[in-house]
One Martini backbone bead per residue (centre of mass of N, CA, C, O) as a GRO file, in nm:
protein
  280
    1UNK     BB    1  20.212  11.262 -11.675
    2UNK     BB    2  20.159  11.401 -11.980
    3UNK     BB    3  19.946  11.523 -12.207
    4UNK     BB    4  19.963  11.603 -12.585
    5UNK     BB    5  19.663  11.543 -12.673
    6UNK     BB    6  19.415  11.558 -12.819
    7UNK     BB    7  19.063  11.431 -12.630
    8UNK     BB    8  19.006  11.101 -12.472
    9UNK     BB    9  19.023  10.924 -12.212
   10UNK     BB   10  19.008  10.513 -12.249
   11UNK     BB   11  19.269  10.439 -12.087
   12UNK     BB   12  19.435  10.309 -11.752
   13UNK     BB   13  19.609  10.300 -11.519
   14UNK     BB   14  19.725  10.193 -11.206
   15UNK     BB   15  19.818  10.154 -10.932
   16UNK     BB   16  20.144  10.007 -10.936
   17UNK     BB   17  20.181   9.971 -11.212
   18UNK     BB   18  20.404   9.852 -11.493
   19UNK     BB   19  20.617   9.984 -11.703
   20UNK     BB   20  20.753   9.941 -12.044
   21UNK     BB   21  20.892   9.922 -12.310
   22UNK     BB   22  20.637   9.912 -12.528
   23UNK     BB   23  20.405  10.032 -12.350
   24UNK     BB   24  20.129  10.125 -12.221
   25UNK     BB   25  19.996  10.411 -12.064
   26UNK     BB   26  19.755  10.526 -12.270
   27UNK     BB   27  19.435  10.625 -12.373
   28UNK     BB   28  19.304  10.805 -12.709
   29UNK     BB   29  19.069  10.728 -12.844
   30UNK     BB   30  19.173  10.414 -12.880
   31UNK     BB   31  19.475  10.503 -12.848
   32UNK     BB   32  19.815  10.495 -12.781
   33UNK     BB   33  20.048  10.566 -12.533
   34UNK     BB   34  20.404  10.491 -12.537
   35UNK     BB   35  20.664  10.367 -12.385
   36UNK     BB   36  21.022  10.523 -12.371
   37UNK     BB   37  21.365  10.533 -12.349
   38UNK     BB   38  21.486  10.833 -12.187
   39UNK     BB   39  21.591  11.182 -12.152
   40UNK     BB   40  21.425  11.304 -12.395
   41UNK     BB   41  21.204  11.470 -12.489
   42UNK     BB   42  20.937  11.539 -12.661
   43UNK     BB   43  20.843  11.798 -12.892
   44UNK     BB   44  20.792  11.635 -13.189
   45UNK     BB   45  20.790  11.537 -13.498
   46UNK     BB   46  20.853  11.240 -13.695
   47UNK     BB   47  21.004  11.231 -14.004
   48UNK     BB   48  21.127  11.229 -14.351
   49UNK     BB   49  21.413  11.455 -14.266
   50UNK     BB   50  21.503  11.452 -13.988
   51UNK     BB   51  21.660  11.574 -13.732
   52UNK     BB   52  21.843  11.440 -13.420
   53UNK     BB   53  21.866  11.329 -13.122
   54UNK     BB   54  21.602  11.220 -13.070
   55UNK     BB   55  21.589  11.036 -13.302
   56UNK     BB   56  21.815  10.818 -13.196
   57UNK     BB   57  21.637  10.756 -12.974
   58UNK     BB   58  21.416  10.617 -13.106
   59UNK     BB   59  21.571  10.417 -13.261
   60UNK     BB   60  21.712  10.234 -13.057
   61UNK     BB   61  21.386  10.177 -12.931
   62UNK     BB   62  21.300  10.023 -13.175
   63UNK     BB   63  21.550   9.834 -13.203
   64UNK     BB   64  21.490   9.695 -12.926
   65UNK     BB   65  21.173   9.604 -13.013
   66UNK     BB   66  21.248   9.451 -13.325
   67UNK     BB   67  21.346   9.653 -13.534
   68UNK     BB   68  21.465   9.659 -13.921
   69UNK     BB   69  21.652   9.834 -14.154
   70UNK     BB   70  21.790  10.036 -13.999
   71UNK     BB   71  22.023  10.340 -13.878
   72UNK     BB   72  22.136  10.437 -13.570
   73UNK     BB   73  22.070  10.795 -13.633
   74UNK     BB   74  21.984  11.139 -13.648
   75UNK     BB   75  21.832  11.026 -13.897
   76UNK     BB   76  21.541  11.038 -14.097
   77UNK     BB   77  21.402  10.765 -14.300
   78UNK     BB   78  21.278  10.621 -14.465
   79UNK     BB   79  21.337  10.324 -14.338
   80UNK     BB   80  21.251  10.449 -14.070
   81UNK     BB   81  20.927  10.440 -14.165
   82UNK     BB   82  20.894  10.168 -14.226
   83UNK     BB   83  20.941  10.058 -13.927
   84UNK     BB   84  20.700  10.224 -13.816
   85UNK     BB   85  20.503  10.103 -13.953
   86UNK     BB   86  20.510   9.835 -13.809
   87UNK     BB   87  20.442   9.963 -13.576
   88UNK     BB   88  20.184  10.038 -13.605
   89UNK     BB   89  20.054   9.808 -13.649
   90UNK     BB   90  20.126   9.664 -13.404
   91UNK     BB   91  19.883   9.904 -13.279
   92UNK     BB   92  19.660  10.000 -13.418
   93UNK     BB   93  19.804  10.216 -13.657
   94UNK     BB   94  19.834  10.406 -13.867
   95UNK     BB   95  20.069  10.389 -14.160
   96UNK     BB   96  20.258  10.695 -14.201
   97UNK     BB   97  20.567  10.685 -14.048
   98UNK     BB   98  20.502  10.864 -13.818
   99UNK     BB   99  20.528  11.060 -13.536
  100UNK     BB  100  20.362  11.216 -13.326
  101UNK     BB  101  20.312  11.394 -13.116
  102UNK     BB  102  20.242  11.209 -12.809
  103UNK     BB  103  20.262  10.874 -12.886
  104UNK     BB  104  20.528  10.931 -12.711
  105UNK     BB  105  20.690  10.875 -12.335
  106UNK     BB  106  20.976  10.926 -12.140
  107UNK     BB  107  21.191  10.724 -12.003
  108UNK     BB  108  21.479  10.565 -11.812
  109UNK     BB  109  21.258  10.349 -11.744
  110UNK     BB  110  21.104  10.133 -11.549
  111UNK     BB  111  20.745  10.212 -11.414
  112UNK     BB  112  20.551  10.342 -11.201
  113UNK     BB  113  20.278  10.351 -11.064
  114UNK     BB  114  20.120  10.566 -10.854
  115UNK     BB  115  19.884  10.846 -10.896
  116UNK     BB  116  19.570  10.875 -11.060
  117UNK     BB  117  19.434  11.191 -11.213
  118UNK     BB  118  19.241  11.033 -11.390
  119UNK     BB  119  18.960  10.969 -11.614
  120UNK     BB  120  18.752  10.794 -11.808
  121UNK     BB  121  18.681  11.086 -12.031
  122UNK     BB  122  18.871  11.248 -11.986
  123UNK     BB  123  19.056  11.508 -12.093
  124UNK     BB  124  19.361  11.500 -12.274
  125UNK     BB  125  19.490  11.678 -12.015
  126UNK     BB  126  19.765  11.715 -11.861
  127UNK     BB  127  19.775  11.532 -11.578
  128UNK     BB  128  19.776  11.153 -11.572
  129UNK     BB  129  20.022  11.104 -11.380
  130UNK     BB  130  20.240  10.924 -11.137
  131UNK     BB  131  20.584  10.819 -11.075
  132UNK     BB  132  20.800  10.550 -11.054
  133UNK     BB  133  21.061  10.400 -11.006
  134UNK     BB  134  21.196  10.072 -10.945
  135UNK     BB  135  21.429  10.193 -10.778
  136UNK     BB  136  21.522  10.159 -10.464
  137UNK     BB  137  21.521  10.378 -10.164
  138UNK     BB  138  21.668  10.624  -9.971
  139UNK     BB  139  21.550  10.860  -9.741
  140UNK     BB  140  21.747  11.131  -9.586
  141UNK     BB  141  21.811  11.351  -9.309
  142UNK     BB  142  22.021  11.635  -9.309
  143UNK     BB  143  22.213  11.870  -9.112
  144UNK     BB  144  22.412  12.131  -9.224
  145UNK     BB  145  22.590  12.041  -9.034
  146UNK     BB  146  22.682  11.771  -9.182
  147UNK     BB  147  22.732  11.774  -9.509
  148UNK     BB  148  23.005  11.708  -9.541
  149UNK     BB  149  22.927  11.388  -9.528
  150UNK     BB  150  22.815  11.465  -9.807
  151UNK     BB  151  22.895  11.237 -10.102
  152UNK     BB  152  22.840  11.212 -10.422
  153UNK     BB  153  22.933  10.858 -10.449
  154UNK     BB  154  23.011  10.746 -10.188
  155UNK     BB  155  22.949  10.583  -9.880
  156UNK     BB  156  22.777  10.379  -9.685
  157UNK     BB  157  22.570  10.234  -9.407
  158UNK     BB  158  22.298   9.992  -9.447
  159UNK     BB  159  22.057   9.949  -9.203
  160UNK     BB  160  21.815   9.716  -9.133
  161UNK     BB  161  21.538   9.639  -8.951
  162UNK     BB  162  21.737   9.307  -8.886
  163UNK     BB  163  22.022   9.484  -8.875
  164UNK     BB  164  22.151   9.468  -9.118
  165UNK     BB  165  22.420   9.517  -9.323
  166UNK     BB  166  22.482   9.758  -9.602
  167UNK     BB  167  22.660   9.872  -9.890
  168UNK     BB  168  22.632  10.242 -10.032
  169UNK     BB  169  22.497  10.506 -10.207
  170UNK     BB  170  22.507  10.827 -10.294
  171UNK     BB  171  22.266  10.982 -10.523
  172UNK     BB  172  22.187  11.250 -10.368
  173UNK     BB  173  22.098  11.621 -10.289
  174UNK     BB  174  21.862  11.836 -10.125
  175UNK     BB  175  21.684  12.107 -10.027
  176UNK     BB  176  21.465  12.162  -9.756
  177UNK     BB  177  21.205  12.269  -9.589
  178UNK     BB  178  21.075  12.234  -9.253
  179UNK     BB  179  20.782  12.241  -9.107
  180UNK     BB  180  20.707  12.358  -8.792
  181UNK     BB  181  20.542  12.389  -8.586
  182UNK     BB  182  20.373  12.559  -8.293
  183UNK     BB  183  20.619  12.811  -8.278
  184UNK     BB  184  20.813  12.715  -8.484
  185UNK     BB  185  21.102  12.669  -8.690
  186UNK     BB  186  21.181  12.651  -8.959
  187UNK     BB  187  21.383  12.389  -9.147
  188UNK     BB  188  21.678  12.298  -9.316
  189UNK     BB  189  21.788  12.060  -9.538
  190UNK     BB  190  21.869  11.740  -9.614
  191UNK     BB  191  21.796  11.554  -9.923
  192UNK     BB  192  21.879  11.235  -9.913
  193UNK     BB  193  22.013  10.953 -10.117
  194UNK     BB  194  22.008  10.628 -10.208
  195UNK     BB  195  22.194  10.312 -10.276
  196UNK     BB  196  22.214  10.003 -10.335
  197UNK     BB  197  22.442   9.802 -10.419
  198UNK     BB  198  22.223   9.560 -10.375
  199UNK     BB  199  21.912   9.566 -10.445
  200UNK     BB  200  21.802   9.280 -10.291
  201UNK     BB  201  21.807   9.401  -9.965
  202UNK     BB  202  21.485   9.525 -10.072
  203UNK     BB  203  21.341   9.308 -10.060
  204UNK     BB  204  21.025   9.314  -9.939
  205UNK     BB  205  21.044   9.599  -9.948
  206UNK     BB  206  20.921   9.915  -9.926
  207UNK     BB  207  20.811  10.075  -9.633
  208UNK     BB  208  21.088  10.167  -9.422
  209UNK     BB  209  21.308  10.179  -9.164
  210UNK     BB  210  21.628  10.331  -9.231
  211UNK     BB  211  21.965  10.340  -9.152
  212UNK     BB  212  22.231  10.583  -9.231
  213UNK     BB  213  22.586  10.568  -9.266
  214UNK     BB  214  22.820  10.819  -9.233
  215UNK     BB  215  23.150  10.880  -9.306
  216UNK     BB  216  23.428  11.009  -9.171
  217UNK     BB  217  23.727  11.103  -9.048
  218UNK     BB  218  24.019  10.980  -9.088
  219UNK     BB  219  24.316  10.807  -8.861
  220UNK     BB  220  24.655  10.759  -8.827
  221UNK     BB  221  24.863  10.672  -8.602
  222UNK     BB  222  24.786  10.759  -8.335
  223UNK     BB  223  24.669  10.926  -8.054
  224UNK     BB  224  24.445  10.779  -7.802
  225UNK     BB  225  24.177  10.853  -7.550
  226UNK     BB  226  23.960  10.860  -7.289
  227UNK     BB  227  23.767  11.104  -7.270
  228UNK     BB  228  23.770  11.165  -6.970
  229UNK     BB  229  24.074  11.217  -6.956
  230UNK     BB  230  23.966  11.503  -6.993
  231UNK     BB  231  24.130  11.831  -6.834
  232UNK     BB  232  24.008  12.150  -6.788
  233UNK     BB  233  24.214  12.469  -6.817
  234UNK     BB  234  24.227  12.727  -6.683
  235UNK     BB  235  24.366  12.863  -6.986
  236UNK     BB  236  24.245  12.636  -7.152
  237UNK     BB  237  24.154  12.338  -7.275
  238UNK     BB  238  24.350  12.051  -7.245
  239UNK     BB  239  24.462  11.788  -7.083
  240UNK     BB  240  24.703  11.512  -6.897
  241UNK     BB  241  24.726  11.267  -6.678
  242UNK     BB  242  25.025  11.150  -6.596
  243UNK     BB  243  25.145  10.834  -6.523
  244UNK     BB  244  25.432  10.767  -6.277
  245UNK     BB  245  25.351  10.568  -6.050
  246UNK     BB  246  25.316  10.812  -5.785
  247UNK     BB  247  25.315  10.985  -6.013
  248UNK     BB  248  25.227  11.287  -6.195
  249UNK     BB  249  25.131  11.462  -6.504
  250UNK     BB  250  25.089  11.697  -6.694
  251UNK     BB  251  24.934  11.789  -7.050
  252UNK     BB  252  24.906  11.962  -7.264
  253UNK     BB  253  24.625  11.926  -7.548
  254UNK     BB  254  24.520  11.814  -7.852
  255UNK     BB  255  24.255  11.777  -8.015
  256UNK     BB  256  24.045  11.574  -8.249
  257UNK     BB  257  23.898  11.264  -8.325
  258UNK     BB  258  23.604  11.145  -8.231
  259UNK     BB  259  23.541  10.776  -8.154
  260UNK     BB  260  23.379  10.555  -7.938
  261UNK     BB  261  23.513  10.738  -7.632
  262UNK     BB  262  23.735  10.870  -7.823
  263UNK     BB  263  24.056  11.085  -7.840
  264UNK     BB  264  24.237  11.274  -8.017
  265UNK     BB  265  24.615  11.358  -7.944
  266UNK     BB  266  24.844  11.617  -7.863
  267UNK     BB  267  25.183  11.648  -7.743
  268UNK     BB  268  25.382  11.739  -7.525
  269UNK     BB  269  25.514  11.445  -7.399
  270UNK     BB  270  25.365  11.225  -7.550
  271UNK     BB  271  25.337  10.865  -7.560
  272UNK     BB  272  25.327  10.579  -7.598
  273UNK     BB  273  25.239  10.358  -7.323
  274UNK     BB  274  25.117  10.545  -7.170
  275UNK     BB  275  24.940  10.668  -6.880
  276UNK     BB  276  24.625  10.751  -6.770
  277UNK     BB  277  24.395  10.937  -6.600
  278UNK     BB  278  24.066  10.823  -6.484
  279UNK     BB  279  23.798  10.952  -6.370
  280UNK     BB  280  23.530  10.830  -6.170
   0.00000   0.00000   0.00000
Protein backbone atom coordinates (compact mmCIF):
# COMPACT_ATOMS: atom_id res chain seq x y z
CA UNK A 1 0.00 0.00 0.00
CA UNK A 2 1.51 3.05 -1.34
CA UNK A 3 1.37 7.04 0.04
CA UNK A 4 0.11 9.46 -2.15
CA UNK A 5 1.00 12.13 0.10
CA UNK A 6 4.24 14.32 0.54
CA UNK A 7 5.69 14.64 4.44
CA UNK A 8 6.62 12.08 7.40
CA UNK A 9 4.98 9.62 8.31
CA UNK A 10 4.26 10.02 12.09
CA UNK A 11 2.31 6.54 13.12
CA UNK A 12 1.98 2.82 11.29
CA UNK A 13 0.00 -0.12 12.25
CA UNK A 14 1.48 -3.53 13.36
CA UNK A 15 1.93 -6.55 11.00
CA UNK A 16 -1.11 -8.57 12.08
CA UNK A 17 -3.28 -5.23 12.68
CA UNK A 18 -6.98 -5.50 10.86
CA UNK A 19 -8.15 -2.41 9.16
CA UNK A 20 -11.80 -2.02 8.45
CA UNK A 21 -13.59 0.71 6.15
CA UNK A 22 -13.47 4.11 8.12
CA UNK A 23 -10.58 3.32 9.89
CA UNK A 24 -6.78 4.91 9.67
CA UNK A 25 -4.10 2.97 7.55
CA UNK A 26 -1.49 5.55 8.81
CA UNK A 27 -0.80 9.11 9.35
CA UNK A 28 1.25 11.82 7.43
CA UNK A 29 1.85 14.56 9.45
CA UNK A 30 0.34 13.47 12.73
CA UNK A 31 -3.19 13.42 10.18
CA UNK A 32 -5.36 9.99 8.77
CA UNK A 33 -5.39 8.19 5.45
CA UNK A 34 -8.49 6.26 5.99
CA UNK A 35 -9.23 3.17 4.49
CA UNK A 36 -12.38 2.95 2.50
CA UNK A 37 -13.99 -0.40 0.26
CA UNK A 38 -13.75 -0.32 -3.30
CA UNK A 39 -11.85 -1.46 -6.27
CA UNK A 40 -11.40 1.62 -7.86
CA UNK A 41 -8.18 3.43 -7.03
CA UNK A 42 -8.19 6.89 -5.84
CA UNK A 43 -6.53 8.98 -8.76
CA UNK A 44 -7.83 12.66 -8.31
CA UNK A 45 -9.24 15.17 -5.55
CA UNK A 46 -12.85 14.78 -5.34
CA UNK A 47 -14.52 18.26 -4.75
CA UNK A 48 -17.94 20.59 -5.39
CA UNK A 49 -18.60 19.50 -8.95
CA UNK A 50 -16.81 16.34 -9.79
CA UNK A 51 -18.55 13.74 -11.75
CA UNK A 52 -17.42 10.01 -12.14
CA UNK A 53 -17.43 6.73 -10.96
CA UNK A 54 -15.16 7.30 -8.30
CA UNK A 55 -17.57 9.92 -6.98
CA UNK A 56 -20.13 7.20 -6.67
CA UNK A 57 -17.33 5.39 -5.07
CA UNK A 58 -16.76 7.28 -2.16
CA UNK A 59 -20.67 8.21 -1.95
CA UNK A 60 -21.37 4.63 -0.87
CA UNK A 61 -18.72 4.34 1.53
CA UNK A 62 -19.51 8.03 2.91
CA UNK A 63 -23.27 6.48 3.28
CA UNK A 64 -22.18 3.28 4.84
CA UNK A 65 -20.02 5.10 7.69
CA UNK A 66 -23.45 7.00 8.73
CA UNK A 67 -23.23 10.45 6.88
CA UNK A 68 -26.92 11.24 4.92
CA UNK A 69 -28.05 14.59 3.83
CA UNK A 70 -27.14 13.84 0.10
CA UNK A 71 -28.03 11.49 -2.92
CA UNK A 72 -25.35 8.32 -3.81
CA UNK A 73 -24.58 8.70 -7.57
CA UNK A 74 -21.81 9.90 -9.72
CA UNK A 75 -22.07 14.01 -9.03
CA UNK A 76 -20.26 15.43 -5.78
CA UNK A 77 -22.65 18.10 -5.02
CA UNK A 78 -22.68 21.03 -2.22
CA UNK A 79 -24.58 18.20 -0.28
CA UNK A 80 -21.60 16.33 -0.77
CA UNK A 81 -19.45 18.45 0.36
CA UNK A 82 -21.35 19.77 3.29
CA UNK A 83 -21.37 15.73 4.76
CA UNK A 84 -17.43 15.58 4.10
CA UNK A 85 -17.20 18.23 6.14
CA UNK A 86 -18.68 16.47 8.94
CA UNK A 87 -16.45 13.48 8.14
CA UNK A 88 -13.66 15.87 8.19
CA UNK A 89 -14.75 16.85 11.83
CA UNK A 90 -15.26 13.78 12.98
CA UNK A 91 -11.51 13.07 11.52
CA UNK A 92 -9.97 16.01 13.24
CA UNK A 93 -9.34 17.34 9.84
CA UNK A 94 -9.69 20.83 7.93
CA UNK A 95 -13.17 20.90 7.15
CA UNK A 96 -12.73 21.59 3.15
CA UNK A 97 -15.64 19.79 2.10
CA UNK A 98 -13.06 18.31 -0.48
CA UNK A 99 -11.11 14.78 -0.61
CA UNK A 100 -7.54 15.55 -1.15
CA UNK A 101 -5.90 12.65 -3.11
CA UNK A 102 -3.84 10.92 -0.82
CA UNK A 103 -7.05 11.49 2.16
CA UNK A 104 -8.08 7.72 1.47
CA UNK A 105 -7.33 4.53 -0.70
CA UNK A 106 -9.45 1.75 -1.53
CA UNK A 107 -9.16 -1.85 -1.05
CA UNK A 108 -12.36 -4.96 -1.64
CA UNK A 109 -13.32 -4.78 1.68
CA UNK A 110 -11.14 -5.27 5.57
CA UNK A 111 -7.28 -5.99 5.54
CA UNK A 112 -4.61 -7.73 7.48
CA UNK A 113 -1.61 -5.92 7.52
CA UNK A 114 1.23 -8.35 6.30
CA UNK A 115 4.53 -6.70 6.64
CA UNK A 116 5.22 -2.59 7.65
CA UNK A 117 8.19 -1.52 5.24
CA UNK A 118 8.90 1.80 7.00
CA UNK A 119 9.33 3.33 10.61
CA UNK A 120 7.60 6.81 12.22
CA UNK A 121 9.97 9.18 10.87
CA UNK A 122 10.05 8.11 7.61
CA UNK A 123 9.56 10.23 4.28
CA UNK A 124 6.07 9.82 3.45
CA UNK A 125 6.71 8.27 0.34
CA UNK A 126 6.36 4.70 -1.58
CA UNK A 127 5.06 1.76 0.00
CA UNK A 128 4.07 1.49 3.27
CA UNK A 129 2.88 -1.43 3.82
CA UNK A 130 1.71 -4.97 2.28
CA UNK A 131 -1.36 -6.16 3.49
CA UNK A 132 -3.98 -9.40 2.41
CA UNK A 133 -7.34 -9.85 2.89
CA UNK A 134 -8.83 -11.80 5.55
CA UNK A 135 -10.87 -14.53 3.24
CA UNK A 136 -8.57 -17.58 4.23
CA UNK A 137 -7.44 -19.34 1.17
CA UNK A 138 -5.44 -22.46 -0.15
CA UNK A 139 -2.72 -22.16 -2.56
CA UNK A 140 -2.01 -25.34 -4.47
CA UNK A 141 0.11 -26.15 -7.85
CA UNK A 142 -1.08 -27.77 -10.36
CA UNK A 143 1.16 -29.46 -13.17
CA UNK A 144 0.61 -28.00 -16.71
CA UNK A 145 0.10 -31.36 -17.40
CA UNK A 146 -3.40 -31.63 -15.14
CA UNK A 147 -4.24 -27.98 -15.89
CA UNK A 148 -7.89 -29.64 -17.54
CA UNK A 149 -8.82 -30.45 -14.07
CA UNK A 150 -8.54 -26.35 -13.13
CA UNK A 151 -11.97 -24.82 -13.86
CA UNK A 152 -12.37 -21.61 -12.20
CA UNK A 153 -15.53 -21.59 -10.12
CA UNK A 154 -15.49 -25.27 -9.95
CA UNK A 155 -15.99 -27.73 -6.95
CA UNK A 156 -13.41 -29.15 -5.19
CA UNK A 157 -12.51 -31.26 -2.00
CA UNK A 158 -10.64 -29.72 0.60
CA UNK A 159 -9.20 -32.38 3.48
CA UNK A 160 -8.09 -30.58 6.48
CA UNK A 161 -4.69 -31.47 8.47
CA UNK A 162 -7.56 -33.19 11.00
CA UNK A 163 -8.68 -35.57 7.93
CA UNK A 164 -11.87 -33.29 7.67
CA UNK A 165 -13.36 -33.08 4.64
CA UNK A 166 -15.01 -30.28 3.32
CA UNK A 167 -16.16 -28.68 -0.10
CA UNK A 168 -14.76 -25.83 -1.57
CA UNK A 169 -14.60 -23.71 -5.09
CA UNK A 170 -11.67 -22.76 -7.36
CA UNK A 171 -11.61 -19.18 -6.93
CA UNK A 172 -8.40 -18.50 -9.71
CA UNK A 173 -4.94 -19.39 -11.43
CA UNK A 174 -1.68 -18.11 -12.65
CA UNK A 175 1.12 -19.75 -14.22
CA UNK A 176 4.40 -19.40 -11.94
CA UNK A 177 7.96 -20.41 -13.02
CA UNK A 178 9.35 -23.02 -9.85
CA UNK A 179 13.37 -22.61 -9.65
CA UNK A 180 14.77 -26.21 -9.86
CA UNK A 181 17.43 -27.25 -7.53
CA UNK A 182 21.18 -27.21 -8.22
CA UNK A 183 21.28 -29.18 -11.91
CA UNK A 184 17.60 -29.11 -12.18
CA UNK A 185 15.09 -27.22 -15.13
CA UNK A 186 12.89 -24.79 -13.66
CA UNK A 187 9.16 -25.86 -14.28
CA UNK A 188 6.16 -23.90 -15.13
CA UNK A 189 3.28 -24.70 -12.73
CA UNK A 190 -0.55 -23.78 -11.98
CA UNK A 191 -0.66 -21.57 -8.79
CA UNK A 192 -4.18 -22.44 -8.03
CA UNK A 193 -6.34 -20.50 -5.21
CA UNK A 194 -9.12 -22.50 -3.97
CA UNK A 195 -11.99 -20.77 -0.85
CA UNK A 196 -13.89 -23.10 1.46
CA UNK A 197 -17.62 -22.91 0.43
CA UNK A 198 -17.87 -22.36 4.17
CA UNK A 199 -14.98 -20.45 5.87
CA UNK A 200 -15.60 -21.29 9.46
CA UNK A 201 -13.93 -24.68 8.69
CA UNK A 202 -10.56 -22.49 8.64
CA UNK A 203 -10.76 -21.47 12.07
CA UNK A 204 -7.99 -21.98 14.10
CA UNK A 205 -5.66 -22.22 10.92
CA UNK A 206 -3.34 -20.18 10.04
CA UNK A 207 -0.81 -21.79 7.96
CA UNK A 208 -1.29 -25.46 7.15
CA UNK A 209 -0.82 -28.06 4.78
CA UNK A 210 -4.10 -29.17 3.18
CA UNK A 211 -4.41 -31.49 0.98
CA UNK A 212 -6.82 -30.41 -2.41
CA UNK A 213 -8.99 -32.66 -4.68
CA UNK A 214 -9.74 -31.48 -8.30
CA UNK A 215 -12.91 -33.98 -10.13
CA UNK A 216 -12.13 -35.56 -12.96
CA UNK A 217 -14.13 -36.51 -15.88
CA UNK A 218 -17.14 -39.11 -15.27
CA UNK A 219 -18.82 -41.98 -16.82
CA UNK A 220 -21.88 -43.47 -16.42
CA UNK A 221 -23.51 -46.95 -16.86
CA UNK A 222 -20.10 -48.26 -18.32
CA UNK A 223 -18.47 -51.39 -18.11
CA UNK A 224 -15.67 -51.42 -15.53
CA UNK A 225 -12.65 -54.07 -14.99
CA UNK A 226 -9.97 -54.18 -12.15
CA UNK A 227 -7.14 -52.72 -14.15
CA UNK A 228 -4.50 -56.29 -13.28
CA UNK A 229 -7.43 -58.23 -16.05
CA UNK A 230 -6.16 -55.81 -19.00
CA UNK A 231 -3.69 -58.04 -21.14
CA UNK A 232 -1.38 -56.37 -23.68
CA UNK A 233 -1.73 -57.40 -27.19
CA UNK A 234 0.66 -58.54 -29.80
CA UNK A 235 -0.93 -56.76 -32.36
CA UNK A 236 -1.27 -53.00 -29.65
CA UNK A 237 -3.64 -52.61 -27.46
CA UNK A 238 -5.71 -54.49 -24.81
CA UNK A 239 -7.87 -57.30 -24.42
CA UNK A 240 -9.90 -59.23 -21.68
CA UNK A 241 -9.77 -62.90 -21.20
CA UNK A 242 -13.29 -63.88 -20.66
CA UNK A 243 -14.09 -66.82 -18.57
CA UNK A 244 -17.08 -68.75 -19.59
CA UNK A 245 -16.87 -72.48 -17.95
CA UNK A 246 -14.13 -74.30 -18.36
CA UNK A 247 -13.47 -72.32 -21.65
CA UNK A 248 -11.90 -68.42 -21.83
CA UNK A 249 -12.09 -66.11 -24.72
CA UNK A 250 -9.74 -63.23 -25.53
CA UNK A 251 -11.69 -60.12 -26.62
CA UNK A 252 -9.88 -57.10 -27.48
CA UNK A 253 -11.29 -53.65 -25.91
CA UNK A 254 -10.65 -50.38 -25.35
CA UNK A 255 -9.88 -48.59 -22.29
CA UNK A 256 -11.42 -45.43 -20.94
CA UNK A 257 -11.61 -43.72 -17.60
CA UNK A 258 -9.26 -45.38 -15.19
CA UNK A 259 -10.19 -44.69 -11.26
CA UNK A 260 -10.05 -46.42 -7.73
CA UNK A 261 -7.88 -49.59 -9.59
CA UNK A 262 -10.78 -50.05 -12.53
CA UNK A 263 -11.05 -49.05 -15.43
CA UNK A 264 -13.57 -48.51 -18.16
CA UNK A 265 -13.46 -51.40 -21.34
CA UNK A 266 -15.55 -51.29 -24.79
CA UNK A 267 -15.24 -54.18 -26.91
CA UNK A 268 -17.74 -56.45 -29.27
CA UNK A 269 -19.27 -58.79 -27.41
CA UNK A 270 -18.16 -57.57 -23.69
CA UNK A 271 -21.61 -57.74 -21.65
CA UNK A 272 -22.35 -57.02 -18.29
CA UNK A 273 -22.50 -59.88 -15.52
CA UNK A 274 -19.35 -61.71 -17.66
CA UNK A 275 -16.26 -63.08 -15.74
CA UNK A 276 -12.91 -61.55 -16.27
CA UNK A 277 -9.87 -63.71 -15.45
CA UNK A 278 -7.54 -61.58 -13.51
CA UNK A 279 -3.63 -62.78 -13.31
CA UNK A 280 -2.28 -63.41 -10.00
Amino acid sequence: LGCLFQGTLTALPAAGDTIGRGEELYSVDDTPVVLLYGTLPAYRTLANGTEGADVEQFEENLERLGYDGFTVDDEYTAKTAAAVEEWQEDLGLAETGAVDLGRVAYAPGEIRVDTVETNPGDPAQGAVFTYTGLDKLVTVEVELDSQELVVIGGPVTITLPDGTEAPGTVTGSETAVVEGGQGDESETVLNVTVAADDPAVFDGLDQASIDVGFPGDTAEDVLTVPVEALLGLAEGGYGLEIADGDATTLIAVETGLFADGYVEVTGEGLAEGQSVVVPS
